[in-house]
C-alpha positions as CSV (number, residue, x, y, z in Angstrom):
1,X,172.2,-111.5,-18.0
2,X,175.3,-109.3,-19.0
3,X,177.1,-106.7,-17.7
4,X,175.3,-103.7,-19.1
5,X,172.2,-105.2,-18.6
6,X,172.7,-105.5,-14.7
7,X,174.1,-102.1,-14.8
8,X,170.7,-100.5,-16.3
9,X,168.5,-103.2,-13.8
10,X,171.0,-101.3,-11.1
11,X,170.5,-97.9,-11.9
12,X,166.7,-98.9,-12.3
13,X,166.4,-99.3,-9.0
14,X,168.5,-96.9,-7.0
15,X,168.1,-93.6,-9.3
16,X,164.6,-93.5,-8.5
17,X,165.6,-92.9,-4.9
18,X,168.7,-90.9,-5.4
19,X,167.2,-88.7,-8.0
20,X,164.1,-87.2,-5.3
21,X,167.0,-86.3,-2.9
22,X,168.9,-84.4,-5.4
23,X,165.1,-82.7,-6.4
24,X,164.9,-81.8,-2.6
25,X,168.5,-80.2,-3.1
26,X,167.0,-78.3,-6.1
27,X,164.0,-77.4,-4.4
28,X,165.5,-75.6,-1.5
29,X,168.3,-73.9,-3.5
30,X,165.2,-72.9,-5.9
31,X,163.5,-71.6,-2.5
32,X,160.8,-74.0,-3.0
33,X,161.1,-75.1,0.4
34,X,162.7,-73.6,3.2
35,X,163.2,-75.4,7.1
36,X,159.5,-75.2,8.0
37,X,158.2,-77.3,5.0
38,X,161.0,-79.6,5.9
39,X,160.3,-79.7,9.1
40,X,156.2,-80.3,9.0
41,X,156.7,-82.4,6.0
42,X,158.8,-84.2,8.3
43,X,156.9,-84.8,11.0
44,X,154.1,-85.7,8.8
45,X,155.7,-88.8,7.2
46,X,157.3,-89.9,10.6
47,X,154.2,-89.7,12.2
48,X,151.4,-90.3,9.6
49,X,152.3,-92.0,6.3
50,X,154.9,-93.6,7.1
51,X,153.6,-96.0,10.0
52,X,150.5,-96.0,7.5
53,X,153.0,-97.5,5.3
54,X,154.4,-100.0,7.4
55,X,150.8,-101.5,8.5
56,X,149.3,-101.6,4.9
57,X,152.8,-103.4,3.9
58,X,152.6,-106.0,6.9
59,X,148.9,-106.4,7.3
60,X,148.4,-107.1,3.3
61,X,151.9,-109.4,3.5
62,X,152.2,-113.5,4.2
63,X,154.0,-113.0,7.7
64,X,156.0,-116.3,7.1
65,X,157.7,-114.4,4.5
66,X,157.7,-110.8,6.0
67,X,159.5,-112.4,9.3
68,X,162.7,-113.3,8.6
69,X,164.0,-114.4,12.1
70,X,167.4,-115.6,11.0
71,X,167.3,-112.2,9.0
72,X,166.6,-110.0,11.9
73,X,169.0,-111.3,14.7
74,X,172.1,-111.8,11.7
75,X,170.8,-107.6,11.7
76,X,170.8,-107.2,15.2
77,X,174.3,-108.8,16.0
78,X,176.0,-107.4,13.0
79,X,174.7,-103.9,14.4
80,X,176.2,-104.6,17.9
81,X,179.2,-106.0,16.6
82,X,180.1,-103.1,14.4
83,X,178.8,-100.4,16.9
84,X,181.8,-102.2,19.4
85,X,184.9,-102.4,16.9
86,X,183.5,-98.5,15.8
87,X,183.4,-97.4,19.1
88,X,187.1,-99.3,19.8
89,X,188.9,-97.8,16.8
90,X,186.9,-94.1,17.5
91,X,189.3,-95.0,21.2
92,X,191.9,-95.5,19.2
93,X,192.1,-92.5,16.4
94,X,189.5,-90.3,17.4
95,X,189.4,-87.2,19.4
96,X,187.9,-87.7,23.0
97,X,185.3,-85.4,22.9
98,X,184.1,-86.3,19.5
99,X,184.1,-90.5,19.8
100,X,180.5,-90.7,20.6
101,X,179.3,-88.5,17.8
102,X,182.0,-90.5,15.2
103,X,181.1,-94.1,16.4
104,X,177.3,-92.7,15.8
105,X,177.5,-91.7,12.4
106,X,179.4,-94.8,11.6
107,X,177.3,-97.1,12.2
108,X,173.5,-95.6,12.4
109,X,171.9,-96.0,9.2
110,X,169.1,-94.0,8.0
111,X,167.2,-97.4,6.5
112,X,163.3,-96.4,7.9
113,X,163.6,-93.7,4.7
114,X,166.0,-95.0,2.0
115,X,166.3,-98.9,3.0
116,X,162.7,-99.1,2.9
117,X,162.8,-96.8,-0.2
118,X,165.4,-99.0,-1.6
119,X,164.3,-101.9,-0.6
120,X,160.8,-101.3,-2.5
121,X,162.3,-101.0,-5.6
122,X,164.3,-104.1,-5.3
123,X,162.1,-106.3,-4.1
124,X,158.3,-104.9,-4.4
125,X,156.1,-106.4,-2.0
126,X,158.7,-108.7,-0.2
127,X,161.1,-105.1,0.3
128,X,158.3,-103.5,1.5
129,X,156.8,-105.8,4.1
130,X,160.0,-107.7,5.2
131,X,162.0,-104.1,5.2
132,X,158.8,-102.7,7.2
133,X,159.6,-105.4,9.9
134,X,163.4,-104.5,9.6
135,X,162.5,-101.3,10.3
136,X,161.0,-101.3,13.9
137,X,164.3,-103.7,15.1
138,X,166.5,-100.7,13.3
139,X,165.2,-98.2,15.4
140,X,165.2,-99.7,18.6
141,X,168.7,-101.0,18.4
142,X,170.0,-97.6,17.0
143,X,168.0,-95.6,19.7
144,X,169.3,-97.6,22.5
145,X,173.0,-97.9,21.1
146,X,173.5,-93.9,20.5
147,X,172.1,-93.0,23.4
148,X,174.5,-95.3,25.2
149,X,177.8,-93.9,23.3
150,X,176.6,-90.3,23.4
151,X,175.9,-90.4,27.0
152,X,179.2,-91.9,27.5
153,X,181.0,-88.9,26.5
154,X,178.7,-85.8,27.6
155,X,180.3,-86.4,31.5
156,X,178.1,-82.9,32.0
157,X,174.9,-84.6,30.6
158,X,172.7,-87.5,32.1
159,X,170.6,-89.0,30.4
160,X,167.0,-89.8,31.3
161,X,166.9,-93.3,30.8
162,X,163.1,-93.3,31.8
163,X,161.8,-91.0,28.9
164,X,164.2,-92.4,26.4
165,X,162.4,-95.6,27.1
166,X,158.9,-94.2,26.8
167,X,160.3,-92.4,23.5
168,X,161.7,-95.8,21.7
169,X,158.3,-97.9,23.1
170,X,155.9,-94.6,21.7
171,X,157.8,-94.5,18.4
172,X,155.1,-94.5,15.8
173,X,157.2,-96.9,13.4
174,X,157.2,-99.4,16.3
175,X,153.7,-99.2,17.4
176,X,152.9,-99.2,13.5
177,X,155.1,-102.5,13.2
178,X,154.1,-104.2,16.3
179,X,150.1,-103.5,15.5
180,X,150.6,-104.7,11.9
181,X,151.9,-107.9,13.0
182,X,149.4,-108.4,15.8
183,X,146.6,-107.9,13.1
184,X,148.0,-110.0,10.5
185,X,149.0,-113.0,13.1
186,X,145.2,-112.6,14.0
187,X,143.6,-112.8,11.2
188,X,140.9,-110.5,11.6
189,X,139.9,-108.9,8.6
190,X,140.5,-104.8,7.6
191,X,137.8,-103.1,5.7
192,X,138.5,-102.7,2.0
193,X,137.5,-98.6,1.9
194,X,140.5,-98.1,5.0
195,X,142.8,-100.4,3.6
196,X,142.7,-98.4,0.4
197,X,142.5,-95.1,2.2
198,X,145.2,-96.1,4.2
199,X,147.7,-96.9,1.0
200,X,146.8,-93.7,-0.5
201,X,148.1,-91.8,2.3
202,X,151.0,-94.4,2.9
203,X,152.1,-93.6,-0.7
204,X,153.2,-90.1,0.1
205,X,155.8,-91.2,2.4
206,X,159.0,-92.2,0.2
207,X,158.5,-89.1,-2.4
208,X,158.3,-86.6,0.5
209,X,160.6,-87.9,2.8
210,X,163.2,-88.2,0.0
211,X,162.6,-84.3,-0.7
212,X,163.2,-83.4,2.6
213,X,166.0,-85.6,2.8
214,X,167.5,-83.7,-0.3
215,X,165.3,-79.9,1.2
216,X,167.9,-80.5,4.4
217,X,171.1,-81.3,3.7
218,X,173.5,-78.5,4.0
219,X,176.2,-78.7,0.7
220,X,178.4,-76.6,1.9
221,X,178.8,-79.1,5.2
222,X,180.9,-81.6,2.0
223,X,183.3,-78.4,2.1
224,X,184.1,-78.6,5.7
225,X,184.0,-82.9,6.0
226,X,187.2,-84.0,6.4
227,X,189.6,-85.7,8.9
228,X,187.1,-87.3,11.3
229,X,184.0,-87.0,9.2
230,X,185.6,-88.6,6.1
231,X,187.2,-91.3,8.3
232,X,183.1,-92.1,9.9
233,X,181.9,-91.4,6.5
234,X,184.2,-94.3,4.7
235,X,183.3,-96.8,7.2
236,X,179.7,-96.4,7.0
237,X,179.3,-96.9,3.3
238,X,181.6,-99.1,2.5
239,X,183.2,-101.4,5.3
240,X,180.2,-102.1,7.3
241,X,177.9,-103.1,4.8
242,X,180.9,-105.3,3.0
243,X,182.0,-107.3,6.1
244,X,178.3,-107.6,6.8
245,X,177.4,-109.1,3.4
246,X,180.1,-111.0,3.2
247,X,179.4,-112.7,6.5
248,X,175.9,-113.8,5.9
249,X,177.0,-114.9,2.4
250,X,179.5,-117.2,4.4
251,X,176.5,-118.0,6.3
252,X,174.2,-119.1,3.4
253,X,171.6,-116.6,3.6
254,X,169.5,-116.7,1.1
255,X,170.0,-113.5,-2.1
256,X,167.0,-111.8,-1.6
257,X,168.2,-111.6,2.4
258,X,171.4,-110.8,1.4
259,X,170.1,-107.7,-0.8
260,X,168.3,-106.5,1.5
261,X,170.7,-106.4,4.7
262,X,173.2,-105.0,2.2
263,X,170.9,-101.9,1.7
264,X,170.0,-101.4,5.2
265,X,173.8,-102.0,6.5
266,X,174.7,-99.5,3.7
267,X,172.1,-96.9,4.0
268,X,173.9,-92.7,4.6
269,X,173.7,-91.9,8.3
270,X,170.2,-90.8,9.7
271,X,168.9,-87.1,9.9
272,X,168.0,-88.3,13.8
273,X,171.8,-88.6,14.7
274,X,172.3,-84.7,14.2
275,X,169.5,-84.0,16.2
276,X,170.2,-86.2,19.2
277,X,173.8,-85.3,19.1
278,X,172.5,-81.6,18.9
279,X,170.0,-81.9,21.7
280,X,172.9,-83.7,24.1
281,X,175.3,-80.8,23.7
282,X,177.6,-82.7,21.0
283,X,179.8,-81.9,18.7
284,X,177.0,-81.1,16.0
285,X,178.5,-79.8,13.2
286,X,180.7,-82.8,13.3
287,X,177.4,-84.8,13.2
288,X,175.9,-82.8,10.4
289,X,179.0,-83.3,8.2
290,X,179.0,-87.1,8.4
291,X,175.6,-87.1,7.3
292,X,175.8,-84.9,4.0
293,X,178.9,-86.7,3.2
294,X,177.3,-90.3,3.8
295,X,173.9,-88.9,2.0
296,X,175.8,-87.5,-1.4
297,X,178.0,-91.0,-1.2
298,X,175.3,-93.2,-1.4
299,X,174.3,-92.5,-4.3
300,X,177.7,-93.9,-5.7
301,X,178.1,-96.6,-2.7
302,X,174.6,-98.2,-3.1
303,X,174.4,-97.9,-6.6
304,X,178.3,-99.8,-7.2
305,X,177.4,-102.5,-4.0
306,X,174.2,-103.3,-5.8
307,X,175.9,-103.8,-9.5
308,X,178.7,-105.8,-7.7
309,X,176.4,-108.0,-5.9
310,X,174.2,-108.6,-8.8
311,X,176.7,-109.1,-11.5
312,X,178.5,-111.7,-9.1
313,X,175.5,-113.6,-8.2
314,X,175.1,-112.9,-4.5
315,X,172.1,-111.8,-4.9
């Protein structure tokens, strides 16, 4: 295959994505959708269609391919690791008072939306079902590891270790993950009528969350991301996921693994880390501007990573 064929295969796949966040922009400066849609359309996906998504994908998927387990802990320990040298280097460079929210938005990706979204186009069913799986590790690790570095540096907050627990063991994503798996380890057979209901309603996720991806990010937040923002910003898109790829190719992973862990270590920073910060007293503006800066670079990030990878043969 040659260059400019890889190119188009490239843009084939992360345009798609990319285009519905940019629609979302247009909606909301249309005033097509204001912070209420956003905000029940929101809550919709994250707790309706998109654990509906994530059973339908495991449940209907061969689990010996979905289950990666070599996969899943080379993503857990790359996380950890590059949570640590973020967190040493936000010591280093980074104001006191804004090291937790920096070392956040460095390294927590928003791959339950755009991975998976990604991932789906990539791969079809393998994306969706072994990205599903992905998925509930991402958001326990994230949960657990911000809410450690953010805690760390809110000396006039204390976190309630007992209902952050409940939250990450309640999250519909992992209940949705852990049930799939339970089901399709078992066996036990799903009626056809709810298995079909159940992708209809599934298939809203990715289009709406996308739009309200695109329906809540604040533009002129690029304006004011500099100095500390751009610093978090650059290390999310680009050095994570390279050192990451670039060890589990050294590893001899195989390429469809090594796609796939290069879109979720390069996905922007998650929506959630502005909230959290917000909610624990943070430096949230800080927090917002890493995530519209790491949002609008993705498009260019994902889509170069992606025709690198390809047209090299890693994956």
């Amino acid at each position: 295959m040659n260059l400019s064929a890889i190119f188009i295969q490239t843009l084939n796949t992360t345009l798609p994505v990319f285009a519905l966040v940019f629609v979302g922009i247009a909606m909301r400066r249309a005033g097509w959708v204001d912070d209420r849609f956003v905000s029940a359309a929101s809550k919709i996906v994250f707790k309706g269609s998109m654990p509906a998504l994530i059973f339908v994908s495991i449940v209907g998927a061969d689990l010996s391919e979905a289950i990666r387990p070599g996969m899943l802990a080379y993503f857990g320990l790359g996380t950890l690791v590059s949570f640590i040298v973020i967190w040493a280097w936000a010591i280093w460079r980074v104001p006191h008072h804004q090291r937790g929210v920096y070392t956040q938005g460095a390294f927590r990706g928003n791959c339950g939306i755009m991975g998976l979204a990604l991932a789906q186009n990539m791969y079809g069913d393998f994306g969706l079902s072994a990205g599903s799986v992905l998925v509930g590790e991402v958001i326990l690790i994230y949960n657990v590891l911000a809410v450690i570095v953010l805690t760390w540096y809110q000396p006039g907050e204390s976190a309630d270790w007992r209902s952050i627990s409940r939250g990450v063991i309640t999250n519909p994503l992992i209940v949705a993950t852990l049930a799939s798996i339970a089901v399709a380890a078992s066996g036990l057979p799903m009626p056809a009528w709810l298995m079909t209901s159940g992708d209809y309603f599934a298939q809203l996720t990715l289009p709406l969350a996308l739009i309200c991806i695109g329906g809540a990010l604040s533009v002129r937040a690029l304006y004011e991301a500099r100095g500390v923002a751009l610093s978090a910003s650059v290390i999310k898109m680009t050095i994570v996921p390279g050192v990451a790829v670039v060890g589990g190719w050294l590893l001899g992973f195989a390429p469809r693994e090594l796609g796939l862990m290069f879109l979720y270590f390069a996905c922007p920073t998650a929506a959630a880390s502005f909230i959290m910060v917000e909610a624990m007293g943070g430096d949230a503006k800080l927090a917002a501007n890493i995530v519209a800066l790491t949002t609008l670079m993705a498009s260019l990030t994902m889509t170069a990573g992606v025709f690198v990878l390809k047209a090299t043969g890693v994956i």
